[in-house]
PDB file of N, CA, C and O in Angstrom:
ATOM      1  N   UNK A   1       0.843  -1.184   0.000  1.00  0.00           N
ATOM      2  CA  UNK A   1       0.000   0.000   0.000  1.00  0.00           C
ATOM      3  C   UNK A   1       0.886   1.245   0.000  1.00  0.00           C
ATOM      4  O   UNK A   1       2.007   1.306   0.504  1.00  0.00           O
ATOM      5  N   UNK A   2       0.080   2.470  -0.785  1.00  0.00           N
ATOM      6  CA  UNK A   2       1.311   3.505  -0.588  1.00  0.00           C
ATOM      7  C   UNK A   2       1.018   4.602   0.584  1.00  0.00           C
ATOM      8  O   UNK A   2       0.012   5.211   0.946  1.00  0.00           O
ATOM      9  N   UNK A   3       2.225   4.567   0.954  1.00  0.00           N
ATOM     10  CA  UNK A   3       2.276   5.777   1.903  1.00  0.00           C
ATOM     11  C   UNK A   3       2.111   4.811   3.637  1.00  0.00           C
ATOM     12  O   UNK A   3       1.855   5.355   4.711  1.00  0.00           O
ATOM     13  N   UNK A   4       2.282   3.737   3.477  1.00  0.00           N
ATOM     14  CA  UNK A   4       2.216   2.527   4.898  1.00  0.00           C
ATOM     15  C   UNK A   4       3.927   1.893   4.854  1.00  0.00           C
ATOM     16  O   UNK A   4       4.557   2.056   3.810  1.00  0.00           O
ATOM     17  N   UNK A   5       4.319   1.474   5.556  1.00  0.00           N
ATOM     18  CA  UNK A   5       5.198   0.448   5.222  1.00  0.00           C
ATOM     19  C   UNK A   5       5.034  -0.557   6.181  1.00  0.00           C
ATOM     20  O   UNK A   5       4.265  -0.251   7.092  1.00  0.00           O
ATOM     21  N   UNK A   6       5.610  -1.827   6.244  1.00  0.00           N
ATOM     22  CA  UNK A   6       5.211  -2.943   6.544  1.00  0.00           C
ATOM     23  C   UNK A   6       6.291  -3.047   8.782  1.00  0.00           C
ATOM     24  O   UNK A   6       6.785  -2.055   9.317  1.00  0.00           O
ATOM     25  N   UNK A   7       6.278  -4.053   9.229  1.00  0.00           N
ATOM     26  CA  UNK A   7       6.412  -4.150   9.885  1.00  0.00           C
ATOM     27  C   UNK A   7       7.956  -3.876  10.102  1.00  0.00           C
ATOM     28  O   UNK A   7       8.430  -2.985  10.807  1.00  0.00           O
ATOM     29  N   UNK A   8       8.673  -4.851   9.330  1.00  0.00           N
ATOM     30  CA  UNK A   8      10.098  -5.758   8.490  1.00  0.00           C
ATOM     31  C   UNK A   8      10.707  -4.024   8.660  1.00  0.00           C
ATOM     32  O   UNK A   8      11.580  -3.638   9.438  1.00  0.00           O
ATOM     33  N   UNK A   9       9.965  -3.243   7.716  1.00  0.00           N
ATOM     34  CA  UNK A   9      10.490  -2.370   7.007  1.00  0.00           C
ATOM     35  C   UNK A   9      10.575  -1.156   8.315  1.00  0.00           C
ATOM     36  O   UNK A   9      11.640  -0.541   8.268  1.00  0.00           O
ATOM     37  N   UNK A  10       9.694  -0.739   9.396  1.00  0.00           N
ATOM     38  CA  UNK A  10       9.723   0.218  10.390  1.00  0.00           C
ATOM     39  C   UNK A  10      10.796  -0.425  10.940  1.00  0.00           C
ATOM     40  O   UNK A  10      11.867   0.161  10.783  1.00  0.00           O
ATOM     41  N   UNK A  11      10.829  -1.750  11.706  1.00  0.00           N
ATOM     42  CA  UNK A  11      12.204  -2.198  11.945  1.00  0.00           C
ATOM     43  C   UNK A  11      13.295  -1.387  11.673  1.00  0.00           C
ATOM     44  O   UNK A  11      13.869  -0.497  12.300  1.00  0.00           O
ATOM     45  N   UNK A  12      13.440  -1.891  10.624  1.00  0.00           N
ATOM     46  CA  UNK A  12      14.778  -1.705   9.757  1.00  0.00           C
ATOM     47  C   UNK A  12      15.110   0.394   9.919  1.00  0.00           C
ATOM     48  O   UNK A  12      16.113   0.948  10.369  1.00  0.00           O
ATOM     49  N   UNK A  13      14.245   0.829   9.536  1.00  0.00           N
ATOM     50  CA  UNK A  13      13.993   1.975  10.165  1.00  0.00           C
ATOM     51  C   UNK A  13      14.426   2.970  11.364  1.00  0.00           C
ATOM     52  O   UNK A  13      15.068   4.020  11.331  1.00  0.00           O
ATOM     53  N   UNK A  14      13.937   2.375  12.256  1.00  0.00           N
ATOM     54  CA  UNK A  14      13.876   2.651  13.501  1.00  0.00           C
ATOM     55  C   UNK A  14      14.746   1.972  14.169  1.00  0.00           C
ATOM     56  O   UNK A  14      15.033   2.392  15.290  1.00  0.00           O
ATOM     57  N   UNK A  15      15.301   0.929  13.741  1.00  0.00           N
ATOM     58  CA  UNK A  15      16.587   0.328  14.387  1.00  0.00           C
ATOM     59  C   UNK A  15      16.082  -0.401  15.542  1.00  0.00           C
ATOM     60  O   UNK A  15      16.777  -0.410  16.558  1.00  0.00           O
ATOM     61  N   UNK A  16      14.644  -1.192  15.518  1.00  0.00           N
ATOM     62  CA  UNK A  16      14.161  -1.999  17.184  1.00  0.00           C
ATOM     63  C   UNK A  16      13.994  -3.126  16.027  1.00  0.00           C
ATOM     64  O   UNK A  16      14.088  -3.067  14.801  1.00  0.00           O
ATOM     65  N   UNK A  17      13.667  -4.319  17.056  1.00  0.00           N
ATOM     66  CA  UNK A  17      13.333  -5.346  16.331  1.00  0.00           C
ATOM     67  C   UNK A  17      11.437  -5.263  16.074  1.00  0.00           C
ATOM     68  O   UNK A  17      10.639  -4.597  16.734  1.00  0.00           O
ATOM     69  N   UNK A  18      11.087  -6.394  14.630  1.00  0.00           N
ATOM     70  CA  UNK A  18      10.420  -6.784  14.387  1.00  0.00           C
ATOM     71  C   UNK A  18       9.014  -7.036  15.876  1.00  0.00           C
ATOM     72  O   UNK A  18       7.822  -6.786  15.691  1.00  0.00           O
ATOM     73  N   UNK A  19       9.255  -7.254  16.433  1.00  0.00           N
ATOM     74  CA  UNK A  19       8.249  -7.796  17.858  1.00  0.00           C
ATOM     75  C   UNK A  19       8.003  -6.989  18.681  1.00  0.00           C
ATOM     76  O   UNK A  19       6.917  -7.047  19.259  1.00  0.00           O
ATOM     77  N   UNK A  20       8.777  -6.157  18.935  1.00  0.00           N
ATOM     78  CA  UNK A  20       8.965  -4.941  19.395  1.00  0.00           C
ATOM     79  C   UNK A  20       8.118  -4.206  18.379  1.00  0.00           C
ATOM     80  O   UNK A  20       7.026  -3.997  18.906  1.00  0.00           O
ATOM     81  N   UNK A  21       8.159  -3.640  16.935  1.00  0.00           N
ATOM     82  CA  UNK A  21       6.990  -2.906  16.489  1.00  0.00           C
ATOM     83  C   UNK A  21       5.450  -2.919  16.606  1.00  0.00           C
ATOM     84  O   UNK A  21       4.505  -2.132  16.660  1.00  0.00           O
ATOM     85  N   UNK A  22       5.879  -5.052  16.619  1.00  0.00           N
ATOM     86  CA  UNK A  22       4.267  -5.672  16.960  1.00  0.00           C
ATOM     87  C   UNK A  22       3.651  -4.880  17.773  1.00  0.00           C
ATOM     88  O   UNK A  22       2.546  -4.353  17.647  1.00  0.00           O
ATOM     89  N   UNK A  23       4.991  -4.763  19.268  1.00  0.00           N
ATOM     90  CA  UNK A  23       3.965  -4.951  20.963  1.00  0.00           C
ATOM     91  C   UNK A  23       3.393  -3.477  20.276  1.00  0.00           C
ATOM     92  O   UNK A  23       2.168  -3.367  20.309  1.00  0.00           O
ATOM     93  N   UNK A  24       4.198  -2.271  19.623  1.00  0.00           N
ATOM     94  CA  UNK A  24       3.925  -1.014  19.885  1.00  0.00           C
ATOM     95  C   UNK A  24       2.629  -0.927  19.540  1.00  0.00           C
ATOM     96  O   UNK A  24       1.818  -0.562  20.391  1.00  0.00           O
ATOM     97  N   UNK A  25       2.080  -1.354  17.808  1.00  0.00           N
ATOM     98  CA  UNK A  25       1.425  -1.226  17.482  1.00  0.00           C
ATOM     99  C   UNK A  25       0.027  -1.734  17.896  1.00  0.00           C
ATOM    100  O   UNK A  25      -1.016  -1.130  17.646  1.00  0.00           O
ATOM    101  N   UNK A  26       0.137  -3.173  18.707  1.00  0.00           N
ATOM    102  CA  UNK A  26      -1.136  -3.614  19.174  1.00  0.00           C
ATOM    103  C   UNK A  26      -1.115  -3.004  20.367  1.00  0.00           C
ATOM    104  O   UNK A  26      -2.087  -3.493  20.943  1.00  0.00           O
ATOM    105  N   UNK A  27      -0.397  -1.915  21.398  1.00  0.00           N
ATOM    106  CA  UNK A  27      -0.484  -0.771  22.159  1.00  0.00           C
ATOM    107  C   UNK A  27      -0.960   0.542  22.033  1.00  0.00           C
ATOM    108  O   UNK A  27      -0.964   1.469  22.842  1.00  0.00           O
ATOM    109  N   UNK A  28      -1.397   0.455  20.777  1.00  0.00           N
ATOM    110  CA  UNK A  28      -1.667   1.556  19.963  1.00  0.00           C
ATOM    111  C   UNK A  28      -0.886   3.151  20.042  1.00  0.00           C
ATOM    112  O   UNK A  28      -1.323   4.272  19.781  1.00  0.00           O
ATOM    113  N   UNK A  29       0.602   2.623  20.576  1.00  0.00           N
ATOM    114  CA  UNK A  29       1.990   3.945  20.625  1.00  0.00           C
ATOM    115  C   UNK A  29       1.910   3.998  19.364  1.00  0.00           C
ATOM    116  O   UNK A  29       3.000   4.550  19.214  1.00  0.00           O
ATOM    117  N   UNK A  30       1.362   3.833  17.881  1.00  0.00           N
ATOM    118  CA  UNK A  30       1.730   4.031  16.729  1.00  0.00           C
ATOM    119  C   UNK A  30       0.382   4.704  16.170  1.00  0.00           C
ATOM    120  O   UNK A  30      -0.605   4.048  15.838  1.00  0.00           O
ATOM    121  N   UNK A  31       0.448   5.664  16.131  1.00  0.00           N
ATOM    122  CA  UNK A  31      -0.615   6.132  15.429  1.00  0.00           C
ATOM    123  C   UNK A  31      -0.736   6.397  14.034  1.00  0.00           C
ATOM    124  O   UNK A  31      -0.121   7.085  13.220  1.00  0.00           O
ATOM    125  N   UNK A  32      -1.446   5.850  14.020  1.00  0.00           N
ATOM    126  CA  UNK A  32      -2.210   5.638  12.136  1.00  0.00           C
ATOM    127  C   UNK A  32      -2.003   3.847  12.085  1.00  0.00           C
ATOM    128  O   UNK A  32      -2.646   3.351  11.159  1.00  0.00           O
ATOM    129  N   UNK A  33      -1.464   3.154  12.664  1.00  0.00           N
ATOM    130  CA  UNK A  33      -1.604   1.724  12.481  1.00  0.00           C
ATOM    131  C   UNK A  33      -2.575   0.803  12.305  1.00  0.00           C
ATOM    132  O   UNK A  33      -3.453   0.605  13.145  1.00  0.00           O
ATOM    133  N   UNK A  34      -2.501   0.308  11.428  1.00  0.00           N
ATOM    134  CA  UNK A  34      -3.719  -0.271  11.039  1.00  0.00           C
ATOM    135  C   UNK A  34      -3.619  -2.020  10.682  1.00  0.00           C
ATOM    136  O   UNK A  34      -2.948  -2.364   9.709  1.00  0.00           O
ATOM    137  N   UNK A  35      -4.245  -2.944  11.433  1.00  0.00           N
ATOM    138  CA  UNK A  35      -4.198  -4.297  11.165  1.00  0.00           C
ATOM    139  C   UNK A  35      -5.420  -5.032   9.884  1.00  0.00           C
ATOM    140  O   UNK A  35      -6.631  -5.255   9.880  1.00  0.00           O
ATOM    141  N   UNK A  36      -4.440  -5.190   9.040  1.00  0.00           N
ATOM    142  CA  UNK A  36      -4.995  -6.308   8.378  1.00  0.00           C
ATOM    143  C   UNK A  36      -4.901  -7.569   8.285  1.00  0.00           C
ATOM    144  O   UNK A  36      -3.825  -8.053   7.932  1.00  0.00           O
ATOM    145  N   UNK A  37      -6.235  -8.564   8.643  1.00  0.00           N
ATOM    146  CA  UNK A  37      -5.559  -9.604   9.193  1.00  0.00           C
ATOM    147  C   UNK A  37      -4.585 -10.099  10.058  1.00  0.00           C
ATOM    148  O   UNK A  37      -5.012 -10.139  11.211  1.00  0.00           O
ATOM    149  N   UNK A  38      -3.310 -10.534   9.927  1.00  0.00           N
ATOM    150  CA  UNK A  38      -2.699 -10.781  11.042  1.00  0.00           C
ATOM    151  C   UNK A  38      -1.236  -9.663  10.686  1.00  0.00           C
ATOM    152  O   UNK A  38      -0.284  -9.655  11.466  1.00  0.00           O
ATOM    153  N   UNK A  39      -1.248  -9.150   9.955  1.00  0.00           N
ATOM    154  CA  UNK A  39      -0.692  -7.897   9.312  1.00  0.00           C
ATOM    155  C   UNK A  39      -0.850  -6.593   9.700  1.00  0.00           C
ATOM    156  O   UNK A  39      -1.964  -6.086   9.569  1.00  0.00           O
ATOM    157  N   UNK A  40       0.145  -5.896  10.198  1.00  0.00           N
ATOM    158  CA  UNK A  40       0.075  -4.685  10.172  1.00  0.00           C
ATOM    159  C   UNK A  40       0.269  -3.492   9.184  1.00  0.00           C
ATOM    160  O   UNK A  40       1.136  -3.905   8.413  1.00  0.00           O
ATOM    161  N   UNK A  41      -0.029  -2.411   8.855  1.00  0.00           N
ATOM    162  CA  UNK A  41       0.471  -1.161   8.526  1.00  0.00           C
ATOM    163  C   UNK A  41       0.642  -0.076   8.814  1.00  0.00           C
ATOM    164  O   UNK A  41      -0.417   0.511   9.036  1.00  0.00           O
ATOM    165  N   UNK A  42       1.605   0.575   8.936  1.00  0.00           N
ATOM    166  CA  UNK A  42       2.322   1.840   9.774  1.00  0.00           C
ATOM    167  C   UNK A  42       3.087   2.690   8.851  1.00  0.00           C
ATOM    168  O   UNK A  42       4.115   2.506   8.199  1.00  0.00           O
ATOM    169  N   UNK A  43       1.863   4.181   9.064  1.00  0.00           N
ATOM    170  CA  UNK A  43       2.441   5.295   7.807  1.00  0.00           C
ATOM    171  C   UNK A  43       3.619   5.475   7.991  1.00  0.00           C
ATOM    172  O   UNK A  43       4.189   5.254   9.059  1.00  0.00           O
ATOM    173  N   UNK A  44       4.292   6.023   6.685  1.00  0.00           N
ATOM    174  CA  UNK A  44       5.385   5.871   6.545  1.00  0.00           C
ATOM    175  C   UNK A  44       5.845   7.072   7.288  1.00  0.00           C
ATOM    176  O   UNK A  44       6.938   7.138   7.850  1.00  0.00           O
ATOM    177  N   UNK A  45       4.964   8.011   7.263  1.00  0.00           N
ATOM    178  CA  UNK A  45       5.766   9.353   8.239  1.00  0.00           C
ATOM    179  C   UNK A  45       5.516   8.975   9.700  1.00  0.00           C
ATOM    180  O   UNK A  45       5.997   9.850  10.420  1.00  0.00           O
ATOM    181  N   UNK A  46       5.065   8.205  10.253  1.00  0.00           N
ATOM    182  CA  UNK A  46       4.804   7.985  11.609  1.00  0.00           C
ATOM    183  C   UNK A  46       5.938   8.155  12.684  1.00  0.00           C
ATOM    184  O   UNK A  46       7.062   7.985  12.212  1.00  0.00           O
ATOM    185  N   UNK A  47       5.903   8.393  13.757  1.00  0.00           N
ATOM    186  CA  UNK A  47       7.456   8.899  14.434  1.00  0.00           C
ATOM    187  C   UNK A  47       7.341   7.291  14.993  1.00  0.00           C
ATOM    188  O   UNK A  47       6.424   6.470  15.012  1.00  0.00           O
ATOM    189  N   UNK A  48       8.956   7.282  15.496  1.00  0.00           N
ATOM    190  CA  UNK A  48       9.458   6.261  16.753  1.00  0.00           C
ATOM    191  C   UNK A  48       8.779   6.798  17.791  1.00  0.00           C
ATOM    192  O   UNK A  48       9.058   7.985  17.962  1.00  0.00           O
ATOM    193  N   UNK A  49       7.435   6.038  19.072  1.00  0.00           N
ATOM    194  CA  UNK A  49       7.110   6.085  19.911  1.00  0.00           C
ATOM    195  C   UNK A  49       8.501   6.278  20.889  1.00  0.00           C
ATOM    196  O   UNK A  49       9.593   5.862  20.502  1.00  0.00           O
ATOM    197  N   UNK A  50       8.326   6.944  22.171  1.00  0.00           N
ATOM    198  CA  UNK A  50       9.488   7.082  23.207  1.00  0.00           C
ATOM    199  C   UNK A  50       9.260   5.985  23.837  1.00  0.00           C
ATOM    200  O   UNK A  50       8.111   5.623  24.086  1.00  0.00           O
ATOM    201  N   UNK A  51      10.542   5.159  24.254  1.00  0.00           N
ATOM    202  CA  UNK A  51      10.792   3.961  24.807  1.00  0.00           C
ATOM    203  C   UNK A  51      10.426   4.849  26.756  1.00  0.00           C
ATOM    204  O   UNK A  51      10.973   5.688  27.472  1.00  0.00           O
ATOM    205  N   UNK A  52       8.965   3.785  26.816  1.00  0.00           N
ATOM    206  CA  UNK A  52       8.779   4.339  28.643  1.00  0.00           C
ATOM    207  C   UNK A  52       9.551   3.251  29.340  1.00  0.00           C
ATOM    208  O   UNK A  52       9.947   3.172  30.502  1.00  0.00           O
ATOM    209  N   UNK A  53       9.633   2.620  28.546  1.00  0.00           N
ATOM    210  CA  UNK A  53      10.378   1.142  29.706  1.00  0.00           C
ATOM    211  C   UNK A  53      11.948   1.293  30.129  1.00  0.00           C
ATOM    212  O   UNK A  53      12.766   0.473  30.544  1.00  0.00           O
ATOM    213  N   UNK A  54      12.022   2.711  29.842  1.00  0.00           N
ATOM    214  CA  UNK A  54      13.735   3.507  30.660  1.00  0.00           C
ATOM    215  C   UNK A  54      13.260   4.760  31.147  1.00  0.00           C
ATOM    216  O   UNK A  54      14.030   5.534  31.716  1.00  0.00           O
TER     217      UNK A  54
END
């Protein structure tokens, strides 16, 4: 889809792992995220949520 990028890809991004984007996004720290199916999508301008767990 344009203007989303995939999970793999915020990763890579943001420099956290893959599971770690999961927890954010089913936390809803990602705003505009959107699940399809067992799939996520996260706009591509979306910021890095602040890590509260420091």
């Amino acid at each position: 889809m344009k203007g989303y990028m995939t999970i793999k890809q915020a990763s890579e991004v943001w420099g956290v792992t893959p599971r770690r984007i999961q927890v954010l996004c089913a936390g809803g720290r990602i705003e505009g995220a959107m699940k399809f199916g067992r799939d996520w999508a996260i706009p591509k301008d979306a910021t890095k949520p602040n890590d509260k767990r420091r």
